[in-house]
Structures are given as structure tokens and as C-alpha cells.
N, C-alpha and C positions, 0 to 999 in steps of 0.2 A: 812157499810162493812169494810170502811177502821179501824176504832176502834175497830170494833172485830178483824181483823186481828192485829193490833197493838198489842192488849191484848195478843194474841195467841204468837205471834213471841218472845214476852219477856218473857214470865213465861216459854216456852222449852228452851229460853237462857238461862235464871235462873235457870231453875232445869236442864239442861244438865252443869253448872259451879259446881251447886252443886254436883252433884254428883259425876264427873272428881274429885272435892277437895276432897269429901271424899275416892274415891278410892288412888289417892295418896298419901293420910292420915293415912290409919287406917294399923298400925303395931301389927302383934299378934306377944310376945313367947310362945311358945312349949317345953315342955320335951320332949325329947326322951331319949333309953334305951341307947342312946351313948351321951348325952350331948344337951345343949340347941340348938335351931333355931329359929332366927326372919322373918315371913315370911310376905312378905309387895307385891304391887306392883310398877311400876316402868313405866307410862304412856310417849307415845311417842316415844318410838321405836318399830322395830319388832319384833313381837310377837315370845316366847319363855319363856322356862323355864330354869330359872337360879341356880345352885348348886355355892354358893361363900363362898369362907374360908377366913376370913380379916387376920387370923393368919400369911398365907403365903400368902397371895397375889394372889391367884386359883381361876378359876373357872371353870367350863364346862357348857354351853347352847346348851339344846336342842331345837329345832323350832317346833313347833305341836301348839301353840298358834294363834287363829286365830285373835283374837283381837290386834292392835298397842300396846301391851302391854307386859312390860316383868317379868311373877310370879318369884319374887325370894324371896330363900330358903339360908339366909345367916348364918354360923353357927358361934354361938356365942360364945362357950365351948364344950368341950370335956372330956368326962372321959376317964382318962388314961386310967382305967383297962380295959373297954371296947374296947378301942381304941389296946390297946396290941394283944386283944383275935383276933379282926379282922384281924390286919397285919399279926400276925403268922400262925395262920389258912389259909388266905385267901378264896376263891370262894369254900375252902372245906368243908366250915361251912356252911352248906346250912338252918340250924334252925335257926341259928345268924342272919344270911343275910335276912332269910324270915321275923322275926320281926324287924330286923329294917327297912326294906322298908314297911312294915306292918304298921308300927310305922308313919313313915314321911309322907305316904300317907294318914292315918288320920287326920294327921294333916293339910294337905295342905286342904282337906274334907272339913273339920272343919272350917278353916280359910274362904274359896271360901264359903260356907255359911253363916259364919258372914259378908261377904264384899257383899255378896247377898242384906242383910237385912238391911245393914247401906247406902248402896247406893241407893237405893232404897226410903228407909225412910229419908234421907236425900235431897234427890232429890225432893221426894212430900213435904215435909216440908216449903222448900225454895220456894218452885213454889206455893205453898201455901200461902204463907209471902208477895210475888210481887205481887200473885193478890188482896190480900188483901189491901194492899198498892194501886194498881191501882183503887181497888175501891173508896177508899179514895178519887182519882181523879175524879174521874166520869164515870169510864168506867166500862165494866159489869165482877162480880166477875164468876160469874157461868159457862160461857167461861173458863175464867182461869183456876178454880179448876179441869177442865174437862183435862186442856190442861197440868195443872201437873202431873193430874193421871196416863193421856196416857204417860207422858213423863219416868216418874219415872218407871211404868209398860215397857217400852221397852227398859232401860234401865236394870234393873231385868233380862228382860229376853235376851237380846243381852249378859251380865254376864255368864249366866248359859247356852248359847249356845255355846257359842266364847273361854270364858278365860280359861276353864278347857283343859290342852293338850289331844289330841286327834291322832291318826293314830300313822305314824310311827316315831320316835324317837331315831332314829338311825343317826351316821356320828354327834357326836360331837362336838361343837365346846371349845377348850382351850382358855384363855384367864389371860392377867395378868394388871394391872392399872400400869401408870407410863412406866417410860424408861428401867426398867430392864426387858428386852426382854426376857433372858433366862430366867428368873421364866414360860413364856408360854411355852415353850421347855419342861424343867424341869417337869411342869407338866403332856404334852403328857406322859413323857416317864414312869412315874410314876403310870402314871391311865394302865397300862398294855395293854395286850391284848386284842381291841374291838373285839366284835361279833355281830352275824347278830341278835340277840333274843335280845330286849327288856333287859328281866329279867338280862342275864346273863351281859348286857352292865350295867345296875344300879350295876351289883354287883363287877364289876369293877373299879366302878369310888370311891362305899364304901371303898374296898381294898384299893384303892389311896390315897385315904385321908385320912385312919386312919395311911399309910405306912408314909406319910407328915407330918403329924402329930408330930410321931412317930421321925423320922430321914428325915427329912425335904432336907438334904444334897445327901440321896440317892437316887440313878438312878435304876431303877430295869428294866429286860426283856431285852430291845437292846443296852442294856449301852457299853456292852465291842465287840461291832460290829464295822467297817469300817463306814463311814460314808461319804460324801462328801456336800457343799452346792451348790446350784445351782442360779445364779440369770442371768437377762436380762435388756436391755433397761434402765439406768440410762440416757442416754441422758442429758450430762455435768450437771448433779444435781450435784455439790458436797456436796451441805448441807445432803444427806441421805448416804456416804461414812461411817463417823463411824457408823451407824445403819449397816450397809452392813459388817462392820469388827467387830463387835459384833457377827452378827448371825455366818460368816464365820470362826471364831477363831477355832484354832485348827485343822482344815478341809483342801482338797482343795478345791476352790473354780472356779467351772465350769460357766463360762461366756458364755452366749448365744447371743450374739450380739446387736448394736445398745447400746456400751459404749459410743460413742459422737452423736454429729448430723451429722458435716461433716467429720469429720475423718482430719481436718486438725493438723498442725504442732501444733499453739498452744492449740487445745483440747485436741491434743495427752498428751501434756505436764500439762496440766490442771489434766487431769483425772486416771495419773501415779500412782497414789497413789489405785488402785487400785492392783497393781501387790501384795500388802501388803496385801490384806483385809487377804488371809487364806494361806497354808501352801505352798498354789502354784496355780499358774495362768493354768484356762485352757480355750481359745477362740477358737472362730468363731466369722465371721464377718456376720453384722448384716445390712442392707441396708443403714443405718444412719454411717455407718463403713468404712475405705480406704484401699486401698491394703496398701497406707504408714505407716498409724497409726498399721496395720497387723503386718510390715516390723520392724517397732521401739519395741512394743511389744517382740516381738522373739528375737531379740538382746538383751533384756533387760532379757531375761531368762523365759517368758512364754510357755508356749506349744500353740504354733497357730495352729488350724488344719485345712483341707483345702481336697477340694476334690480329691487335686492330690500327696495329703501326707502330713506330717509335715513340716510348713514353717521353713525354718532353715535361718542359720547367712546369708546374700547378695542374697538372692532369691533362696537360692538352695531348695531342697525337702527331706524331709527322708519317712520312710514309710508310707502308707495310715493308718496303725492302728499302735497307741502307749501303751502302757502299762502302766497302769497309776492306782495307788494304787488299784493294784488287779484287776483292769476289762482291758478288751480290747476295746480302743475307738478310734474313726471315728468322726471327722468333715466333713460338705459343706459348704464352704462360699455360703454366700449370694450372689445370679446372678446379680441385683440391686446395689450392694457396690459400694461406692464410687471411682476413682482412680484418683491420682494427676495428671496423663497424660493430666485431661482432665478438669483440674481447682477445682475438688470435687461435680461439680454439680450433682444432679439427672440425671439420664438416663431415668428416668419417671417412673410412677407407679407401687410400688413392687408387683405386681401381675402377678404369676407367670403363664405360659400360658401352656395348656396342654403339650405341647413340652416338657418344661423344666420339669414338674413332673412327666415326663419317665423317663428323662436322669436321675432322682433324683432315682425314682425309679429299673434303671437301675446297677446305681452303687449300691445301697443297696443290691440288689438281689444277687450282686456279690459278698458279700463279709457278708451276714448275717449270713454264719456257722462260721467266724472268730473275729465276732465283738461282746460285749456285751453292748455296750452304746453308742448312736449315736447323735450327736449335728447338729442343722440345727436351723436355726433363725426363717424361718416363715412357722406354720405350715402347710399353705397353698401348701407350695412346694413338703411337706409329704404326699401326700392326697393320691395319686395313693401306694406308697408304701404301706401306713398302708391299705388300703385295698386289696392288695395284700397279706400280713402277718396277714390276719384273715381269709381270703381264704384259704389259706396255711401255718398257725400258724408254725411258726421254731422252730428246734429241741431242743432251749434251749433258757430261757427267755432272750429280746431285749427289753433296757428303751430307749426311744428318750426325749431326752432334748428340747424344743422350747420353745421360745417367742416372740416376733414382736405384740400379739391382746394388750397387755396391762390388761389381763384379767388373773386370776391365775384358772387355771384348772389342770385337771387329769381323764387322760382317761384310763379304764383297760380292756385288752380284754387277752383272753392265750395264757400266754407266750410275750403279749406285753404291753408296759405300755408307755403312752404320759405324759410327767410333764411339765406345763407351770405356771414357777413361777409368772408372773405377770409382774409387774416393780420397778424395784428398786430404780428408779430415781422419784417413784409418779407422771410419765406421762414425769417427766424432764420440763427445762424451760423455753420452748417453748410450753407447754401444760398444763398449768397450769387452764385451764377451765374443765380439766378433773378430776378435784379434786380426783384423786385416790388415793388410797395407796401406802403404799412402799411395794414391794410387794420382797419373798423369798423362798425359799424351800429345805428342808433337803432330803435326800434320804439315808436309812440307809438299810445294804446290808449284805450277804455272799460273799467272794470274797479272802479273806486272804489265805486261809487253804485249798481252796478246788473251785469247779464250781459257778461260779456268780449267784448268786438268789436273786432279789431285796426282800425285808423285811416289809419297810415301808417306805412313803413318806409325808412327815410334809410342809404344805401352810402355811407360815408367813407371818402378814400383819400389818402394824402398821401406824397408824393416823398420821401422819406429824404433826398436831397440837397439839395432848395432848401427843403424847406417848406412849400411849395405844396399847398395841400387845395380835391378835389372834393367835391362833394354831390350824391346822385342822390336824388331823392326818389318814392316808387311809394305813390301812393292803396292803401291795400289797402280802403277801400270804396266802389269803383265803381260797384257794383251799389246800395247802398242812397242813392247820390249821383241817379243815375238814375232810380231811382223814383221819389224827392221830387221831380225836375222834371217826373214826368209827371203 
């Protein structure tokens, strides 16, 4: 029994090696009616489907792959002419757009059946070769041949159940290789307006990339918008600073708390180079944060905001809501924050206690017909509020900025919108088992010309180790995208 099982355990290792090699082996190209595509797969990560341009450095992934695997569709060439008819036309060309996804989708067909057939037969082959080999040894072939078949057979069909995407494929994700961040920026803004259908998202992201193509340099859709970045939580990294004044350039840049650990003198001084990253400084203190570091900050020309107004020069206060490039904003320091009175230590676990997420919620309620942007560190403290303002949705949309989980989300309800950029410090230095990212977020608005209406809000996340930056891009006006088409 122990020999049979011997037999058994090596020819599935065998024909499960073989066939891994052949799936991250076998490259096909494709015509299509717009230019070549290599479509290969890409074992080891999660599962998704990949559209990448090496031209410019783009991509967009969809997730519906259920397999640790990622199908990508990397385009090799391009015809101009073709590439012209798409940009100009765009999403109006509905016969263009139907053949070429027509088109790419055979080909993917096409491809996922030959990777069918070579995986497969690559897999029995091999497991076929070791048992034969082991019989040489002395052990028995007809086990073997049994245990490659099964092998190769489930691996066939684990293929044909798993790799083809499936359900819903919606909420793309942008991405660019390397340190130039805004190439993934650049691209959100270019693949235009997502929607909630399938079809009409592929024929958005064709639009994009024949527009890249095309004018590679051009911003199409929210380009000549307001804009602001949003980030939290650096926690004295300063290796991820210029990443942070990369993404921020040109912007303000809204600070959501938890810039140092202790908030002292020399973190303060450490971490100054922040007031630079964008076009102006805007804080809250964050529970890793000091009323000192608050104090220094504000003198230094930031807008600190605070629940009892704007921190101004020697402790004084100006109003609770400031004006600040086109919207009306509100900060709350963090209840937790540090204060030098008291050496900087912790006052104990930022967890905020029903009490206080009245008093949080309290001021809000006071002051939500005047406010269009609200900044609070953890958004644990918001809890009572935002369900307050889904109860009672306000009479014009409210974006609350948070961070303190270290996690980048975005919550959308009507009329209110939660953005939690993540960390931009990659957990910071003291957290470095948390292998995260640097984490960022754009928020692109109406607010110049006329009533505040947030637009869209863009999650930046980039590997500390290679460089590597996503983009996630979220419509935050869905609902008045909707109406126009009815």
C-alpha cells in the first residue's frame, strides 16, 4: 500500500507541474479588427482579467476569474485608422464597438480552448513519462497511468470551470508598472465614464485606449474639474513623502490625521515636509497626533481644523466651517490625540464610546445645511452620524473624509459619500508587519461655478517594494448620470 501510494502522490505531482508549466507557457497572437493581442495567462495571483497596453504603460482588471489566475489580453499593435474611427466616434459607434468586442472575445474563446487542450495533454503526457519511469523502478505502472488521467481530466475541467470570467465585472481596477504614479491617474481619467452594464463598461475602456493611443497626453471627461487629494496615517514614514507629493501636486491636499505617532517636537519637525506635498495643507488630528504638533502646523500656514473652529496663530479659533477651494469644510479633532501637557502619552484605546459618537454626531446635525466636507480621523467616531444621514439624507450632498483602519474604502449612500484613503505611510514604522500599501485618494467635484457635487473618487495604492500603482475609480454621481439617460 505504501508503494502504491508512493506511485499515486508523484505522477499528480508530475502532471499537476506539468500542466502549471504549460499554462504559464503557452502564448497565442490574435488579429483583431483594431490591431494585434497576445493573450497568455499569468499563474499566482488573484484571479482576474487583465486588458494591458505596454505602449503606455495601462491597464484595467477585472475580477470574475475564479481561478489564482490572471487571463491577460496584452495589446501588441494597433491600427491607426481604426484606432481614429473609435476615438472620434466613441460609445456612438455601436456596430464598431459590437465587432470589436465580438472580435476579442473570440479570441479569448479560442485561446481558453487551446489552453484547454495543451494543459490537459501536457499534464497526461508527463504523468505518463514518471510512471513509466517508476515502472522501470519496480513499482506498478497501471496505478500511475490511472492517476495521470484523473489528474490531467481535473485539471481540464477545474480550466473550463474556473478560468473563463464569469458574473459580474464591474468597478475596475486601473493600474500602471513602475514609479510613474500618474500614468494610473491618467488612465482612470481617460477610460471615461463607468457604468453599471457590462457592455457599456468594455466600451469605455475601447474608447480609452484607442483616445491613448491616439493623444496619450489627453485627459478627457473630469479633466478641467476642481479636484483635491486626500490622504491619512503616514505615521513618521518619510520614505513614502515623495509618493504622497507626486499623487498631491497641483491639488490641496486634505490630511486626515495620524501624520506622526506621538505628535512630538521632533516628529513635528521630522514630518514638515508635508505642509509641501500640494497646493495647501489641510488637517485634523488623528489619535497618533498633539494639540502641539496641531499648534506648530497652523503657524506654519496650514488650515488645522478642529471641532471648535479653525486652529489659528497662539490657540486662538476662527470659524467652525472654512472655505476652502469651492466647498465648505468642517473638522473634529480626534478625542484620543495626543497633548504635550501630559508628556504625549496615550490616554488609552481610540475607541470611541457611545457618548462621544453623539457629541460627534451632535455637532454634525448642527451644522450639515452649512457644511459640504467633513474631516474626522476614525471612522468609528462617525458611526451614529452617518446613520443618522441615511435616515434623514441632507438636502445636498455631504463627503466625510476618514482614516485611522489602515484599509482604503468608500462607502456611498444619497447624498452622502464616506472616502477612507487608506495609509499613506504603508502602516508607518512602527507597523511594518502590516505589509500594506501606500495608500491615496483623489476626489474630483463641482464646486467652482456653482453647488458642491462630488463627481468621482479615485483609491491609489502603490507597493512600497516595486512601485507599482493601482487606480480604482468610483462614479460618485450615478444617480444623476441615470437620470440624464432617461
Amino acid at each position: 500500500m505504501g508503494r502504491l501510494g508512493l506511485v499515486v502522490v508523484l505522477v499528480c505531482l508530475a502532471s499537476c507541474g506539468a500542466g502549471a508549466t504549460a499554462l504559464a507557457a503557452l502564448r497565442l497572437d490574435r488579429e483583431l479588427s483594431v490591431g494585434t493581442v497576445r493573450i497568455f495567462t499569468d499563474p499566482g495571483h488573484r484571479g482576474a482579467l487583465d486588458l494591458y497596453v505596454p505602449l503606455v504603460d495601462w491597464g484595467v482588471r477585472f475580477r470574475g476569474v475564479r481561478l489564482p489566475v490572471r487571463l491577460r489580453v496584452d495589446v501588441q499593435r494597433i491600427d491607426r485608422d481604426a484606432a481614429v474611427r473609435v476615438a472620434r466616434e466613441g460609445t456612438g459607434a455601436p456596430v464598431l464597438l459590437s465587432r470589436i468586442r465580438r472580435d476579442a472575445t473570440d479570441a479569448i474563446a479560442s485561446y481558453l480552448r487551446i489552453l484547454v487542450v495543451v494543459v490537459t495533454a501536457s499534464a497526461l503526457a508527463f504523468g505518463l513519462l514518471v510512471a513509466l519511469a517508476l515502472r522501470g523502478a519496480g513499482l506498478p505502472f497501471r496505478e500511475g497511468a490511472i492517476a495521470a488521467g484523473a489528474t490531467a481530466l481535473a485539471l481540464g475541467v477545474a480550466l473550463v470551470v474556473l478560468l473563463p470570467p464569469r458574473g459580474e465585472l464591474g468597478s475596475p481596477e486601473y493600474y500602471a508598472h513602475g514609479p510613474d504614479i500618474p500614468r494610473a491617474l491618467r488612465a482612470v481619467e481617460s477610460a471615461g465614464s463607468t457604468a453599471d452594464v457590462l457592455g457599456e463598461e468594455l466600451d469605455a475602456q475601447l474608447v480609452g485606449l484607442a483616445r491613448l493611443v491616439l493623444e496619450p497626453g489627453e485627459r478627457a471627461g473630469l479633466e478641467n474639474r476642481p479636484r483635491i487629494t486626500v490622504a491619512s496615517d503616514l505615521h513618521n514614514n518619510l520614505l513614502a513623502l515623495p509618493a504622497l507629493r507626486r499623487i498631491a501636486r497641483g491639488a490641496p491636499l486634505f490630511f486626515v490625521g495620524d501624520l506622526t505617532d506621538r505628535g512630538s517636537g521632533l516628529e513635528s519637525q521630522l514630518t514638515r515636509g508635508v505642509l509641501h506635498a500640494g497646493t495647501r495643507l489641510v488637517f485634523v488630528t488623528g489619535n497618533h497626533d498633539s494639540d502641539a504638533a496641531a499648534q506648530e502646523l497652523a503657524d506654519e500656514g496650514a488650515i488645522v481644523l478642529t471641532e471648535r473652529g479653525r486652529l489659528l496663530r497662539r490657540g486662538r479659533f476662527g470659524p467652525v466651517v472654512a472655505r476652502i477651494a469651492g466647498m465648505r469644510v468642517a473638522g473634529y479633532g480626534d478625542p484620543f490625540r495626543r497633548r504635550r501637557s501630559l508628556g504625549y502619552f496615550r490616554s488609552g484605546p481610540p475607541n470611541p464610546t457611545p457618548e462621544e459618537q453623539a457629541r460627534f454626531a451632535e455637532w454634525l446635525g448642527a451644522l450639515q445645511d452649512d457644511v459640504d466636507v467633513v474631516m474626522v480621523h476614525n471612522p468609528a467616531l462617525a458611526t451614529q452620524a452617518i446613520e443618522m444621514l441615511q435616515r434623514d439624507p441632507p438636502a445636498h450632498p455631504i463627503v466625510l473624509l476618514v482614516g485611522h483602519t489602515h484599509r482604503a474604502d468608500i462607502q456611498i449612500h444619497p447624498d452622502v459619500t464616506v472616502i477612507n484613503a487608506g495609509t499613506v505611510g504603508a502602516g508607518g514604522t512602527g507597523n511594518l508587519d502590516e505589509e500594506a500599501k501606500i495608500g491615496a485618494a483623489r476626489m474630483i467635484y463641482f464646486g467652482d461655478r456653482g453647488p458642491f457635487a462630488p463627481l468621482a473618487a479615485d483609491l491609489v495604492e502603490i507597493d512600497p517594494g516595486s512601485g507599482s500603482a493601482t487606480a480604482r475609480r468610483f462614479r460618485l454621481d450615478v444617480d444623476e448620470i441615470s437620470r440624464a439617460r432617461k
